[in-house]
C-alpha positions, -999 to 999 in steps of 0.1 A, spaced: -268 -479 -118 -233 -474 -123 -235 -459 -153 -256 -433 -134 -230 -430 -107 -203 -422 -133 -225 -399 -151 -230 -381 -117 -195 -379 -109 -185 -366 -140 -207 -339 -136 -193 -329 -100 -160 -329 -115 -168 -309 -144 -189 -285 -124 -160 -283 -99 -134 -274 -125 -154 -249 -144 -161 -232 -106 -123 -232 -105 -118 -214 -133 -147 -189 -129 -136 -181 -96 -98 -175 -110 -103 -160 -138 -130 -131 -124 -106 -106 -106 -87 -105 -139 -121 -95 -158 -127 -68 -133 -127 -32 -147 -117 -15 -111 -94 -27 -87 -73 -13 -57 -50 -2 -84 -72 24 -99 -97 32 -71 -61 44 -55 -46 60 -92 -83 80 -92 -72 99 -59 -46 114 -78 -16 111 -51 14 113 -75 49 123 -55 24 134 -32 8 124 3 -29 127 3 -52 127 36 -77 103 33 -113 114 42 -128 98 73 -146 68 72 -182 72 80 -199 44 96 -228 31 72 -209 49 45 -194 33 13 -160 22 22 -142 10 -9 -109 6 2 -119 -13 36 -103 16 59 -106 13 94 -122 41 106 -104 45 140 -73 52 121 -64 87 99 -47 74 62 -22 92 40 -20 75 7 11 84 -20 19 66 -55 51 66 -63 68 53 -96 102 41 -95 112 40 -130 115 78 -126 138 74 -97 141 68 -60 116 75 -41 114 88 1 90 89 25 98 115 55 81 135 81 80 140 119 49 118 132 31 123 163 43 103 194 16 74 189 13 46 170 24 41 135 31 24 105 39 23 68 31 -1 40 44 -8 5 17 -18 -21 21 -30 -54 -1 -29 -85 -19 -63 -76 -23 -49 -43 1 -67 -22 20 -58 9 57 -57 -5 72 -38 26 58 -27 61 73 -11 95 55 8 124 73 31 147 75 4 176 107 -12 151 124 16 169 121 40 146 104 65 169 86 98 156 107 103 127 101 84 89 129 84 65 124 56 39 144 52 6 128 34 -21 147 20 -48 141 -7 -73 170 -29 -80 185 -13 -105 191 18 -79 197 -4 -50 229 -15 -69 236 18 -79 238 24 -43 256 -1 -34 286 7 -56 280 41 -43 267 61 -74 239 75 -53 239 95 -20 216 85 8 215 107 37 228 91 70 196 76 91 177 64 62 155 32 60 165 18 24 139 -4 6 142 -22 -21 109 -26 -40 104 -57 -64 86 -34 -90 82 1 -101 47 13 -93 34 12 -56 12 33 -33 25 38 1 0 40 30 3 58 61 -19 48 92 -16 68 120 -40 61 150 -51 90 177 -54 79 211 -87 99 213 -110 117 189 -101 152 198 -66 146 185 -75 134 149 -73 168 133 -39 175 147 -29 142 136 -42 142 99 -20 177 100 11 163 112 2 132 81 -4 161 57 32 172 61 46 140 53 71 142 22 62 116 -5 75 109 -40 106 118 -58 137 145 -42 136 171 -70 
């Protein structure tokens, strides 16, 4: 009987580890993440409007469909990056992602920023740079400094009522994104 019992708990153990490591291991094996569902939009130095979520529609990214999304990938080994534009008075906010598609940064408007975004981003490298001041930054700028080179930054902006939402996702559409030429 006990040799039964041990038989039996070894197989809970064994089955529980190998469960570990399936469960671990998948999102590494997966051929499409955020990473490249957001890469496939194409919005390189660029800020791209983000189609409206339908409800019942596919909704890869999980987007909330109350809110209007400009997405832009940025890549800092080819430089800083800023994020500027004149947002409607309403709320909101701005978010970092990396390549694993983590939150490395995030502000909204009601940190006091009001309607207008200016954002620096600047690996560490340029963030010293700046530092010893080898690199202008124009007075009123939020400076970030991003733990890796590649991120997508994410625009929400959310219209108090419906019949706003197209001026809204025109004011988004004239967001600056990506690299100062």
């Amino acid at each position: 009987m006990i040799r039964l019992l041990l038989w039996l708990l070894g197989g809970v153990v064994l089955g529980g580890i190998i469960h570990i490591i399936v469960i671990l291991t998948l999102p590494g094996l997966a051929e499409e993440d955020l990473w490249t569902r957001i890469e496939a939009l194409g919005a390189d130095n660029r800020t791209l409007i983000l189609p409206p979520v339908e409800a019942g529609e596919p909704n890869p990214l999980g987007l909330d469909p109350k809110l209007i999304y400009g997405i832009c990938e940025i890549d800092l080994a080819k430089g800083p990056a800023y994020v500027s534009g004149l947002l409607p008075d309403a709320f909101w906010s701005v978010a970092l992602f990396n390549e694993a598609g983590v939150v490395t940064y995030s502000t909204t408007n009601r940190d006091g920023i009001g309607q207008v975004l200016e954002i620096g981003v600047f690996n560490a490298a340029q963030t010293r740079l700046l530092a010893q001041q080898q690199l202008d930054v124009e007075e009123g700028v939020l400076v970030v400094e991003a733990a890796s080179d590649k991120l997508a930054v994410l625009v929400r902006l959310s219209p108090p009522h419906e019949a706003m939402r197209a001026r809204f996702a025109e004011a988004l559409s004239r967001t600056e994104c990506g690299r100062h030429p």
